[in-house]
Backbone as JSON, one array per atom type, in Angstrom:
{
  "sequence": "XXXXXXXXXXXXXXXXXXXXXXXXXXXXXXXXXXXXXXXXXXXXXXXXXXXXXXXXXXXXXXXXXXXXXXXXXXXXXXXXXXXXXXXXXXXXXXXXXXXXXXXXXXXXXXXXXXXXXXXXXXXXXXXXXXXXXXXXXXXXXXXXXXXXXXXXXXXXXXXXXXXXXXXXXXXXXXXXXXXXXXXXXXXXXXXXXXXXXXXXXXXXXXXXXXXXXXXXXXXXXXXXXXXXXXXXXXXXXXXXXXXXXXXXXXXXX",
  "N": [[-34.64, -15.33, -0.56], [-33.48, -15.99, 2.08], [-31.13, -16.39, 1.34], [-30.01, -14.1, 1.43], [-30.45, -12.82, 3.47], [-28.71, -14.14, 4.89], [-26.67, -13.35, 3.66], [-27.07, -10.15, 4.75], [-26.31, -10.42, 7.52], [-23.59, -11.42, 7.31], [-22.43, -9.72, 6.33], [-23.28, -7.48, 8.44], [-21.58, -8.89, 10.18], [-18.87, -8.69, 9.62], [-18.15, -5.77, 9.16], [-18.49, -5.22, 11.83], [-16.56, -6.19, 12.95], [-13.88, -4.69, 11.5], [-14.95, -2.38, 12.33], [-14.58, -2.89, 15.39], [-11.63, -3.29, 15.64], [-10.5, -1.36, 15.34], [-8.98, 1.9, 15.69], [-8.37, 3.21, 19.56], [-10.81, 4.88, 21.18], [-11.0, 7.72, 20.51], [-10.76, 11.6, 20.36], [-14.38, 12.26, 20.89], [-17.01, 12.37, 19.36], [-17.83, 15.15, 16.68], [-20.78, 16.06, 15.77], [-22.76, 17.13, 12.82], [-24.74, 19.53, 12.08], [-28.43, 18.77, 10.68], [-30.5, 19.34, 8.88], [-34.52, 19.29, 7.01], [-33.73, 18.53, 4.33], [-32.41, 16.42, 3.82], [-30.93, 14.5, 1.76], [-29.34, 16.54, 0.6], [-26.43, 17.78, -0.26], [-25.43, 20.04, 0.58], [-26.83, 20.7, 2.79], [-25.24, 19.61, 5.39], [-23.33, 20.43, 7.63], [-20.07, 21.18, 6.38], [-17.53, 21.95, 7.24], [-14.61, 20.94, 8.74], [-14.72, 20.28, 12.48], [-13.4, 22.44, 14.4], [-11.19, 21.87, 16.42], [-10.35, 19.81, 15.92], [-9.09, 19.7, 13.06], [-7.78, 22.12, 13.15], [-4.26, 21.52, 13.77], [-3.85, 19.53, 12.22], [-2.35, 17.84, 8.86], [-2.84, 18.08, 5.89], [-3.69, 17.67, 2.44], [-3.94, 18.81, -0.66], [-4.57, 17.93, -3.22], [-3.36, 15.29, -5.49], [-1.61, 12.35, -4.64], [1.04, 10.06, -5.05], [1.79, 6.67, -3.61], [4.27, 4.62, -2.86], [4.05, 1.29, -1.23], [5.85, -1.18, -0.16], [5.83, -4.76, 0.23], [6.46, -7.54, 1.43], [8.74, -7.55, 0.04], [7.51, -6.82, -2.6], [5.64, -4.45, -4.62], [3.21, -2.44, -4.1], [1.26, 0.23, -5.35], [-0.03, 3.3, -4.88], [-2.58, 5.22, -4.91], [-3.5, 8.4, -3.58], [-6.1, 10.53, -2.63], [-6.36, 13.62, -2.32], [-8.33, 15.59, -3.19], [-10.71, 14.86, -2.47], [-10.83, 14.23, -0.54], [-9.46, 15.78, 1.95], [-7.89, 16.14, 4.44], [-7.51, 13.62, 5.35], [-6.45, 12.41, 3.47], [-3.76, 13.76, 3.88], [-2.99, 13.17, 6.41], [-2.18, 10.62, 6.2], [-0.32, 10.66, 3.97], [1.48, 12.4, 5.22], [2.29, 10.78, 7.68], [3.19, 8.48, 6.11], [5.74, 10.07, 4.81], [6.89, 10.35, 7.67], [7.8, 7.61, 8.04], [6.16, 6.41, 9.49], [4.61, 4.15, 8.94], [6.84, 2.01, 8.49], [7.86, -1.5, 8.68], [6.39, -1.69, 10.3], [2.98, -3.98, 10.67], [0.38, -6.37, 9.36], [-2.43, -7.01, 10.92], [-4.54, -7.49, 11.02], [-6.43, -9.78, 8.82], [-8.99, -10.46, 7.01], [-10.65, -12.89, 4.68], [-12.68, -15.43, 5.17], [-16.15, -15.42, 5.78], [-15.99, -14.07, 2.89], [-14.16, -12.4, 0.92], [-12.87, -9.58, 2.44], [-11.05, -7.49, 4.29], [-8.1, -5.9, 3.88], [-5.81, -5.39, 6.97], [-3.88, -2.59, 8.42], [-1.62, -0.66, 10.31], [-0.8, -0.2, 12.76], [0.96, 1.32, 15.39], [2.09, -0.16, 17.6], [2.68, -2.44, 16.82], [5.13, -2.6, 15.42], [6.58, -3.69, 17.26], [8.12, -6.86, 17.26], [8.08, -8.54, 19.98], [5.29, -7.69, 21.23], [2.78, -7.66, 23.65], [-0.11, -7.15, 23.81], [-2.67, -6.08, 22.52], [-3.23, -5.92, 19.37], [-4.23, -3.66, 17.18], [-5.29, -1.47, 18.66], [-3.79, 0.68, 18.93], [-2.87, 3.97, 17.8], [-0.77, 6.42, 16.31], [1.19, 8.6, 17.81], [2.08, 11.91, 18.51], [5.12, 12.98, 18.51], [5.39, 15.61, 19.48], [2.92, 16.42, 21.16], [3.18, 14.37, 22.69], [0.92, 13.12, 22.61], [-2.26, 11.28, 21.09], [-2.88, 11.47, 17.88], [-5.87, 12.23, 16.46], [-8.12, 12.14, 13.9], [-11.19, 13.99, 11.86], [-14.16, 12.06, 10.88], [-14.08, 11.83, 7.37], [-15.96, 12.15, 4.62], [-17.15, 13.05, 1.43], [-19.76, 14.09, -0.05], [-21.43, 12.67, -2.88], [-21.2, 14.86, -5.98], [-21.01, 16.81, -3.89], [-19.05, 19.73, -2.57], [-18.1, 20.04, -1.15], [-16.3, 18.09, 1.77], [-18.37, 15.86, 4.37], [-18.17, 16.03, 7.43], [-17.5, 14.54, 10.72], [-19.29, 12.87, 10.73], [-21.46, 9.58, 10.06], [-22.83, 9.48, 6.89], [-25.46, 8.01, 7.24], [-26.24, 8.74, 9.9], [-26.27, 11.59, 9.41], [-28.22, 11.9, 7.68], [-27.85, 11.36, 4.54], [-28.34, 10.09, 1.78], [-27.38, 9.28, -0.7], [-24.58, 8.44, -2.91], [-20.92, 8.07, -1.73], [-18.06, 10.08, -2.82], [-15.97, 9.37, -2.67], [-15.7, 5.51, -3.16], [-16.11, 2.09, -1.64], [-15.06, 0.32, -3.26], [-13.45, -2.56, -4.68], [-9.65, -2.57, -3.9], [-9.83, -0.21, -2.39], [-8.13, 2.15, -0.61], [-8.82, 2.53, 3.02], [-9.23, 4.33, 6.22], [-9.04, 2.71, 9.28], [-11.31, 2.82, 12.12], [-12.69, 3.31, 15.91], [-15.57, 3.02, 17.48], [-16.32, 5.8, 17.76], [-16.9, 8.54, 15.51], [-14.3, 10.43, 15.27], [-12.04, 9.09, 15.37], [-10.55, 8.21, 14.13], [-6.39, 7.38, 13.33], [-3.84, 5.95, 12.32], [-4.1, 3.58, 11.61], [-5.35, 1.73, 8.84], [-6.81, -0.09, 6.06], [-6.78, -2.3, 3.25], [-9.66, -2.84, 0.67], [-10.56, -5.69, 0.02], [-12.87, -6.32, -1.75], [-15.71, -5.59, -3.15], [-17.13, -3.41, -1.35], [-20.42, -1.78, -0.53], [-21.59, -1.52, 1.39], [-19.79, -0.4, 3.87], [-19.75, 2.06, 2.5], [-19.95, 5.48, 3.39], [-19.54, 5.53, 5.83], [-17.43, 4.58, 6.73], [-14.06, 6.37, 5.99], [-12.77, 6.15, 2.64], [-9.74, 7.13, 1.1], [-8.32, 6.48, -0.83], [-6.84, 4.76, -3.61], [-5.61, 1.59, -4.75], [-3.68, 1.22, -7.41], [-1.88, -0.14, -8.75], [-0.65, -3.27, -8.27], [-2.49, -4.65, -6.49], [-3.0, -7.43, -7.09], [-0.38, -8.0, -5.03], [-1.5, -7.44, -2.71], [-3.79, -9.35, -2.2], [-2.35, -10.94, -1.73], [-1.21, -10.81, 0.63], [-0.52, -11.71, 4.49], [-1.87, -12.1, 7.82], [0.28, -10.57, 9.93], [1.97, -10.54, 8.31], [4.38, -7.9, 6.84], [4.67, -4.21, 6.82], [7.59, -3.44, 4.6], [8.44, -0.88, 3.56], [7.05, 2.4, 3.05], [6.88, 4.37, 0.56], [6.85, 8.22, -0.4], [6.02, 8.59, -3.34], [5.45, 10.92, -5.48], [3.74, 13.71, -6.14], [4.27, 14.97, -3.37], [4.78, 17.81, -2.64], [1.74, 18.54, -2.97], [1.49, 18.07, -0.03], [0.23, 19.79, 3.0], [1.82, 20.73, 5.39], [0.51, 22.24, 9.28], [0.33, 25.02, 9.85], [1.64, 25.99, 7.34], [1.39, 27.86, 4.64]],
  "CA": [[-34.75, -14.45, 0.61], [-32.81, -16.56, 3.08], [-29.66, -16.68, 0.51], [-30.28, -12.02, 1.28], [-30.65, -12.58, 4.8], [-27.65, -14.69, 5.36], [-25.74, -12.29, 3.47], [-26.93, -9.16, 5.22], [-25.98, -11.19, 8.78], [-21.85, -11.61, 7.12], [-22.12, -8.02, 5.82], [-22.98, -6.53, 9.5], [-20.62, -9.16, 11.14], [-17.58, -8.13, 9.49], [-17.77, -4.42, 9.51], [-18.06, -4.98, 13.38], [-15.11, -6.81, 12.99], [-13.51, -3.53, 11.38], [-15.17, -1.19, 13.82], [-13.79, -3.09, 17.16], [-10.36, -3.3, 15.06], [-10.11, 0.34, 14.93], [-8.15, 2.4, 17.42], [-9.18, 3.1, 20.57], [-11.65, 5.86, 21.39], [-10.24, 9.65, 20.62], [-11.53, 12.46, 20.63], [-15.52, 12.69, 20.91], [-17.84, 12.8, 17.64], [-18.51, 16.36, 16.73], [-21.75, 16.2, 14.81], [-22.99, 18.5, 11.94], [-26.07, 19.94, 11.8], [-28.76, 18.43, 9.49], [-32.21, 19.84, 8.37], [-35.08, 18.38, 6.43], [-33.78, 18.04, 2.89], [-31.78, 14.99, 3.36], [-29.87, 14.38, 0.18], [-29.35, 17.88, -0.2], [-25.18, 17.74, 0.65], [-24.92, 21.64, 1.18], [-27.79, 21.05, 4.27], [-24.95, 19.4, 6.36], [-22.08, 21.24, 7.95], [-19.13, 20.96, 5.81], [-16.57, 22.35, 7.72], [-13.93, 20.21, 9.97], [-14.46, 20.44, 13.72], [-11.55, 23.11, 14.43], [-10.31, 21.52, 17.33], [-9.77, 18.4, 15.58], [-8.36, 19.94, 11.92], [-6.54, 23.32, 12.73], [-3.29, 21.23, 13.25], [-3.89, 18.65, 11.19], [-1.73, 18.19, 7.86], [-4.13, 18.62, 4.43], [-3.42, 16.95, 0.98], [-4.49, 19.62, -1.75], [-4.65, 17.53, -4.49], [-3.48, 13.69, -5.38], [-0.17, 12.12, -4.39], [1.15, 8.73, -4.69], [2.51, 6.09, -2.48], [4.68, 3.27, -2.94], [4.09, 0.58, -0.37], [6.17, -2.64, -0.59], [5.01, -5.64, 0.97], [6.95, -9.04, 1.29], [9.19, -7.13, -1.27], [6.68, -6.61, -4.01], [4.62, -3.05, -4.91], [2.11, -2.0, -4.31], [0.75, 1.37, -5.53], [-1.71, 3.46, -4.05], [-2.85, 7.17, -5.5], [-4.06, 9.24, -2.51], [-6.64, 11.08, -3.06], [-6.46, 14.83, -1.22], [-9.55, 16.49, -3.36], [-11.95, 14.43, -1.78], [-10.58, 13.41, 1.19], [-7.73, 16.47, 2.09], [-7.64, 15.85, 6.16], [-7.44, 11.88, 5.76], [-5.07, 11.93, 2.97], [-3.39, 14.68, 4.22], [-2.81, 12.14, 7.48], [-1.8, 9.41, 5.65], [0.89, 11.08, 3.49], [2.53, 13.14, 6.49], [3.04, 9.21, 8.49], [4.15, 7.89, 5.2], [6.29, 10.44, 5.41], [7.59, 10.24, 8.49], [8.31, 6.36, 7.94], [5.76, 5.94, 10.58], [4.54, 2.5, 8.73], [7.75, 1.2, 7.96], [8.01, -2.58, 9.41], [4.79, -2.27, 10.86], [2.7, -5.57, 10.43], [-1.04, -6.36, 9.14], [-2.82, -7.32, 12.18], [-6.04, -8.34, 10.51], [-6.88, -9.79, 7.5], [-10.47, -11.41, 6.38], [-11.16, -13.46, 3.67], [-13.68, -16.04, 5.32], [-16.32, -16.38, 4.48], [-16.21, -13.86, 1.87], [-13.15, -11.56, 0.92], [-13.17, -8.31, 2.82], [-10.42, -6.52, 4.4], [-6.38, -6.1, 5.01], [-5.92, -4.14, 7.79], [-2.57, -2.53, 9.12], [-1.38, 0.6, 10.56], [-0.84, -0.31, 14.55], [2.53, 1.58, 15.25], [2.33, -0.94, 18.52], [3.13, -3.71, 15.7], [6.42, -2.76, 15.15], [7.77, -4.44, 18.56], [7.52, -7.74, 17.66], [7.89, -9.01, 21.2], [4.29, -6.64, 22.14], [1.55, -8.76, 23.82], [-0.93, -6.68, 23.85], [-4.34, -6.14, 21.52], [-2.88, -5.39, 18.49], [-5.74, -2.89, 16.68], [-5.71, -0.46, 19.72], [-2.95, 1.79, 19.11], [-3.07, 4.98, 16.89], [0.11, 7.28, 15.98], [1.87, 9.53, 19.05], [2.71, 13.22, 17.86], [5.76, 13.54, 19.31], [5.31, 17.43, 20.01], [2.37, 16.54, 21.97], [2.59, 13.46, 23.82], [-0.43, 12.31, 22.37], [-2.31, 10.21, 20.1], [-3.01, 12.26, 16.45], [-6.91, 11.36, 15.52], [-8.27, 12.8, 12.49], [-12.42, 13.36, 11.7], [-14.53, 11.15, 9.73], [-14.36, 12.95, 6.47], [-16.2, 11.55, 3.42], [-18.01, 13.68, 0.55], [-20.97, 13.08, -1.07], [-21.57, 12.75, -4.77], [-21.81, 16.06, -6.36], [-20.51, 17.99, -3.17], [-17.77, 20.65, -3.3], [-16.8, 20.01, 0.5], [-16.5, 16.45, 2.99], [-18.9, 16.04, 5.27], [-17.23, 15.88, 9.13], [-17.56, 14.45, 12.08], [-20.9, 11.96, 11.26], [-21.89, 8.78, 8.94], [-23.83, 9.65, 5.55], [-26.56, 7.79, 8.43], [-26.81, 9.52, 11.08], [-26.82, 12.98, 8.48], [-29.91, 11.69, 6.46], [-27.77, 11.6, 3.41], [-28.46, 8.52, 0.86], [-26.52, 9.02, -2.08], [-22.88, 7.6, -2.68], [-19.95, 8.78, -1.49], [-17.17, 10.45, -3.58], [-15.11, 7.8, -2.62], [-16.66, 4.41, -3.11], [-15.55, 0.95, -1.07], [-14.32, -0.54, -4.42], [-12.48, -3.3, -4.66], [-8.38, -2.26, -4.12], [-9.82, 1.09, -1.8], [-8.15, 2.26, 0.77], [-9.27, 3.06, 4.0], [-9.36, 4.65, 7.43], [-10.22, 2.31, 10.29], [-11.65, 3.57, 13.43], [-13.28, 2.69, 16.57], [-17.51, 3.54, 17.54], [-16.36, 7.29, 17.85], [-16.74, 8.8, 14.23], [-13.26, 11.23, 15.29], [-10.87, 8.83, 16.9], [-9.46, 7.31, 13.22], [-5.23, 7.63, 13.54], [-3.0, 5.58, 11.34], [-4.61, 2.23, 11.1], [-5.64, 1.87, 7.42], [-7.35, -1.19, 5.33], [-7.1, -2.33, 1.67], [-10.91, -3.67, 0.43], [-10.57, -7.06, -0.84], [-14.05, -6.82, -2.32], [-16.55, -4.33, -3.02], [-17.89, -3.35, 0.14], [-21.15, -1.1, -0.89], [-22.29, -1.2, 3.18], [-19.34, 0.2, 4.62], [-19.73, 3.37, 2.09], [-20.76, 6.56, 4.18], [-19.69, 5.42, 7.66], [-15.62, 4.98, 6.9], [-13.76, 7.19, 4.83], [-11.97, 5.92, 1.8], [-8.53, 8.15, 0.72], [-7.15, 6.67, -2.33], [-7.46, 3.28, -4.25], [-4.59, 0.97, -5.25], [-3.81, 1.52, -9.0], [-1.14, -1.39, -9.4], [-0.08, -4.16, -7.16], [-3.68, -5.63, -6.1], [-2.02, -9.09, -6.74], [0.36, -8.22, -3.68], [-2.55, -7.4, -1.15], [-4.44, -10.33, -2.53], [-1.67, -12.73, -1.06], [-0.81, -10.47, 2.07], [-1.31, -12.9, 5.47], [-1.89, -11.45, 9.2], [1.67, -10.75, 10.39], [3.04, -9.71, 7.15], [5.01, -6.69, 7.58], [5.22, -3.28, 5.48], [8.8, -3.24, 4.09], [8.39, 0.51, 3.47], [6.34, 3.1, 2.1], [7.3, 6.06, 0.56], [6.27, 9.22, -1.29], [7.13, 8.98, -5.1], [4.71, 11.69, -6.09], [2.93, 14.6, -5.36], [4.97, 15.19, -1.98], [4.25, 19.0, -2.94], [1.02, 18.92, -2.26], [0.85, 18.1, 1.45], [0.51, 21.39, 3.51], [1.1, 21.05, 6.88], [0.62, 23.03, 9.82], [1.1, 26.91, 9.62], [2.04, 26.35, 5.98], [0.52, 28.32, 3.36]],
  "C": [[-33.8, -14.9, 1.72], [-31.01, -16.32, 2.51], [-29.5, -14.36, 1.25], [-30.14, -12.2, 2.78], [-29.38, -13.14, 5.07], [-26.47, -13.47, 4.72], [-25.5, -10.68, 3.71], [-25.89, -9.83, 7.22], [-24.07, -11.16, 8.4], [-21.57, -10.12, 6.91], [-21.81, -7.32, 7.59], [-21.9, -7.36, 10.39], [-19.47, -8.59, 10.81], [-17.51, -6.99, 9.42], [-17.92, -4.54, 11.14], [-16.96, -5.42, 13.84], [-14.07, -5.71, 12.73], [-13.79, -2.49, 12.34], [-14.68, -1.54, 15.35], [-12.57, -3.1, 16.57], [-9.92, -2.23, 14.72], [-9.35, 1.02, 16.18], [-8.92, 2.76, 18.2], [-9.77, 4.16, 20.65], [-10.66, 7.04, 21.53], [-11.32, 10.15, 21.09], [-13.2, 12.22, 20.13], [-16.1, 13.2, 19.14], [-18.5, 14.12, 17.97], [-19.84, 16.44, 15.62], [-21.97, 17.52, 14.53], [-24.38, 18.38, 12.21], [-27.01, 19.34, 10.75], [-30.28, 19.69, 9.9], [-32.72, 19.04, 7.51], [-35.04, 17.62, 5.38], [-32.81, 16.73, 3.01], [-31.06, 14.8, 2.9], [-29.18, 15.36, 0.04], [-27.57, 17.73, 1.1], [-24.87, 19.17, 1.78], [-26.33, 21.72, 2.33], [-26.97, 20.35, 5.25], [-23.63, 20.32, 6.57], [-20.62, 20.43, 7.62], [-17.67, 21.39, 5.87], [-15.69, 21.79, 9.35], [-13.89, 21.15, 11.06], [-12.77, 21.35, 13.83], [-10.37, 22.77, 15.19], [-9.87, 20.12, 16.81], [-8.77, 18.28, 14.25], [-7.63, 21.4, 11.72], [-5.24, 22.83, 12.59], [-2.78, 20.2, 12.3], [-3.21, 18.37, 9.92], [-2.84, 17.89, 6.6], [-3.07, 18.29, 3.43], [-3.73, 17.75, 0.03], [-4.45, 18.79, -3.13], [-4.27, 16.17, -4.38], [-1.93, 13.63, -4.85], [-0.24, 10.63, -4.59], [2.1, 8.05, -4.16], [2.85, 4.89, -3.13], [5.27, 2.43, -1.79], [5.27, -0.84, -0.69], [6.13, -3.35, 0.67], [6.05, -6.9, 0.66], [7.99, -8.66, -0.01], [8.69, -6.96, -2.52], [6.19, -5.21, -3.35], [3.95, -3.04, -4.45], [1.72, 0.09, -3.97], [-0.08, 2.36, -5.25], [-1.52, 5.44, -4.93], [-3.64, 7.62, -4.37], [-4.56, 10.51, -2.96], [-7.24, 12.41, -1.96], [-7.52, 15.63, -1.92], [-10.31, 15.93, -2.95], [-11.87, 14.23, -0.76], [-9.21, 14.42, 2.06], [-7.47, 16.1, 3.28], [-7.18, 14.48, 5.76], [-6.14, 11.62, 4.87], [-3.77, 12.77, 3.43], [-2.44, 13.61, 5.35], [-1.76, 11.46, 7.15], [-0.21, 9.39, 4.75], [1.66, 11.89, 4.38], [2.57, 11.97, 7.31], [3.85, 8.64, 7.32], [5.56, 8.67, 4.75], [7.77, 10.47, 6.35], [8.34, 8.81, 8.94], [7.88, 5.73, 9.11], [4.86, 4.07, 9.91], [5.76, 1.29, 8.2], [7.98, -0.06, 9.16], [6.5, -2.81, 10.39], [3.7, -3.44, 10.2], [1.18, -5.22, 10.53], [-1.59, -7.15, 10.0], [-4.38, -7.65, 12.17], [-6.12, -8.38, 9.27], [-7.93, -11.22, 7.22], [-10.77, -11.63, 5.06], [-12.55, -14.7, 3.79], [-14.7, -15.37, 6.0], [-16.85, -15.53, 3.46], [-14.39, -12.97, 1.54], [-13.67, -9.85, 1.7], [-11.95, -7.55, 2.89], [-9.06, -6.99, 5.01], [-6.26, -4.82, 6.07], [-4.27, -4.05, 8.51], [-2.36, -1.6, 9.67], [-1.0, 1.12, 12.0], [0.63, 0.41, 15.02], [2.9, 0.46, 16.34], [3.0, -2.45, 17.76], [4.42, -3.63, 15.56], [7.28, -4.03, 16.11], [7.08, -6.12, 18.1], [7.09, -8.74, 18.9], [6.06, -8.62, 21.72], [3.19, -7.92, 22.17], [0.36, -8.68, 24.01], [-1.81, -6.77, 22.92], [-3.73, -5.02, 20.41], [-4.44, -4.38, 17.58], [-5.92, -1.93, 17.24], [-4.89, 0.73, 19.32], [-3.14, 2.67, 17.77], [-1.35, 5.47, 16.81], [0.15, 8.91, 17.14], [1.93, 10.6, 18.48], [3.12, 13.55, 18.83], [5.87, 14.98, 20.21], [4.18, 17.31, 20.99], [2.34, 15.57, 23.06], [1.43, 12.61, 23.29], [-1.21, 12.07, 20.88], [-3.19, 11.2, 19.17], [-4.56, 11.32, 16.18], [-7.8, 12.55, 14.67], [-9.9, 12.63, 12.18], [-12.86, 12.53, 10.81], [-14.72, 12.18, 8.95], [-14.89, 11.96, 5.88], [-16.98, 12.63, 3.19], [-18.58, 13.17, -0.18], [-21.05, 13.37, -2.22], [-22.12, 14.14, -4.69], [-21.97, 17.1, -5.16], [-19.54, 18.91, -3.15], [-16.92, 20.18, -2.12], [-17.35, 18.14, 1.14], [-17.23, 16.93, 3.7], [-18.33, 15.47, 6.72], [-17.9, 15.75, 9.92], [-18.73, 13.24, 12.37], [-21.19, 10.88, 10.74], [-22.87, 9.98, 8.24], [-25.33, 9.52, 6.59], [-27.29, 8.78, 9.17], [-26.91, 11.36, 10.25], [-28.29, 12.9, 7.97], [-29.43, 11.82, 5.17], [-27.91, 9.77, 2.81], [-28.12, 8.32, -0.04], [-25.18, 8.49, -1.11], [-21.91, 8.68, -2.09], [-18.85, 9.35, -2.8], [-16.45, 9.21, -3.92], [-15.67, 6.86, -2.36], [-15.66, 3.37, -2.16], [-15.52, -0.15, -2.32], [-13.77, -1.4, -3.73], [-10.49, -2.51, -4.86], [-8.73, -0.63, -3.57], [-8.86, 1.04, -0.46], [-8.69, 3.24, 1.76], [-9.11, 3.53, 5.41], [-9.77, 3.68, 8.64], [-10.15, 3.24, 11.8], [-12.16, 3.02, 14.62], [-15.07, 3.6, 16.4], [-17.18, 4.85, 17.38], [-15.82, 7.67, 16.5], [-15.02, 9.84, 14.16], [-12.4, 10.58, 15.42], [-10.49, 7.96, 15.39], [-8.09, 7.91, 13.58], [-4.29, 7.32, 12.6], [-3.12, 4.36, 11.01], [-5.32, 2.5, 9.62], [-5.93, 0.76, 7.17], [-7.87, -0.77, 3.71], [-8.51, -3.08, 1.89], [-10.11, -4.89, -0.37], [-12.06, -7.67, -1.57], [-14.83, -5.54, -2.23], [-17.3, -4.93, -2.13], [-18.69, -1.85, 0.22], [-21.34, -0.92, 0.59], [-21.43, -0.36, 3.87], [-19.46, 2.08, 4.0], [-20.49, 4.37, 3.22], [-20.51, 6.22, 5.53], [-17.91, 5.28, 7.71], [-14.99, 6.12, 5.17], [-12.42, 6.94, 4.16], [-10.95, 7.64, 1.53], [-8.14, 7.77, -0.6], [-7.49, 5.05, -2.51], [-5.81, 2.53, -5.01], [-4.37, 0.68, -6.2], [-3.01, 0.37, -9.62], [-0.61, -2.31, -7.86], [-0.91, -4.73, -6.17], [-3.15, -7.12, -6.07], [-1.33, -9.02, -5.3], [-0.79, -8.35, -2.73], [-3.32, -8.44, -0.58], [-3.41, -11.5, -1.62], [-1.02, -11.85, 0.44], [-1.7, -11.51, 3.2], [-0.91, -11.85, 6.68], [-0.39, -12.51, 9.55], [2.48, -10.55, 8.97], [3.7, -8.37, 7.29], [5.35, -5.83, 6.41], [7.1, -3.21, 5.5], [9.38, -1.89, 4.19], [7.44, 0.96, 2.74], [7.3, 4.46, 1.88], [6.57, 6.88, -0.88], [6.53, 9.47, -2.65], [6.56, 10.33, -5.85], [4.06, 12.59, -5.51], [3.36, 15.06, -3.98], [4.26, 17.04, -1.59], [2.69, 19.39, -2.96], [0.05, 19.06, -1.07], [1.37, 19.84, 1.9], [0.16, 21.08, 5.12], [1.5, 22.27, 8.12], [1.39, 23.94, 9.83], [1.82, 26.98, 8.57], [1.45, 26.4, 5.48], [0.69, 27.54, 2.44]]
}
């Protein structure tokens, strides 16, 4: 019992470690509606906040990314049927070569393996003296900082559920996308809307964080690299080898 207790105590410290390491507060959590059935996916509102996903870019299907790290691979398959807004995101910055040279600005392994975390565009400068973790991704056209809702879908749903944890819905099954080992992920701050372009590989199955961040895609080759990535390592580049064709963004059919 004590060996269960000590290991719920590391579990909630380090996802708070992830949740203050997330960007800084966006836009406002739009919660869905629930009712009594709980479980039941099609009783929560399954349709992204409009003001947060009309301009948004959308993933229709898979794509994949090739990251390199310290000059090695690593592979990632992005996954736009379960996750289209987030991967959608993720492949329109990769993209735009908005993580290129940007630097991993947290990474936990004591005292268990958990998480690499990178995605700060403020990282690039290495001179910057600021609180690396805070910054999200600018959209030039607006001036301002691009944040994207919490999507995740639940087992045996057709649509993501937006804007809420699995929690605070009343849902208790798994997610689509699990917190495997070699997932990647979204980080965010307390406000379920305000994820941007910060992202984290799992370095361990992480069953707790399921239903409160929302996995995109899972790293299919080049787990060895992530495994030896150190805070202050720096992406090399990413780019789109696959699937490019099925991002769709704004005002494209």
């Amino acid at each position: 019992m004590q060996n269960q207790i000590g290991h719920w105590f590391v579990c909630t410290a380090i996802a708070l470690a992830l949740l203050i390491g997330g960007c800084t507060d966006g836009v406002g959590s739009s919660s869905p509606t629930t009712d009594s059935s709980g479980d039941n996916p099609s009783a929560v509102a399954q349709t992204p906040p409009s003001n947060l996903s009309s301009n948004l870019p959308r993933l229709e299907g898979k794509a994949t990314v090739l990251m390199v790290v310290n000059g090695e691979p690593i592979t990632i398959e992005v996954d736009g049927t379960h996750a289209p807004v987030t991967a959608g995101n993720f492949v329109d910055l990769v993209q735009k070569g908005v993580y290129d040279d940007l630097a991993f600005h947290r990474v936990v392994r004591n005292p268990e393996p958990f998480v690499v975390q990178g995605g700060d565009p403020q990282s690039k400068d290495a001179n910057f003296r600021g609180q690396l973790g805070t910054g999200g991704y600018t959209d030039p056209t607006t001036g301002q900082e691009r944040n994207i809702p919490l999507e995740i879908m639940p087992s045996g749903a057709e649509d993501p559920l937006y804007g809420t944890t699995f929690q605070m819905a009343g849902i208790s099954q798994a997610p689509e996308l699990e917190h495997t080992r070699g997932a990647v992920a979204m980080a965010r701050s307390q406000a379920p809307n305000s994820a941007s372009s910060q992202f984290y590989f799992t370095l361990n199955d992480l069953p707790f964080l399921d239903g409160s961040y929302a996995v995109f895609g899972y790293v299919t080759d080049g787990m060895d690299v992530v495994d030896e990535i150190q805070q202050g390592d720096r992406i090399d580049s990413a780019r789109v080898v696959e699937g490019l064709e099925n991002l769709q963004l704004p005002n494209q059919s």
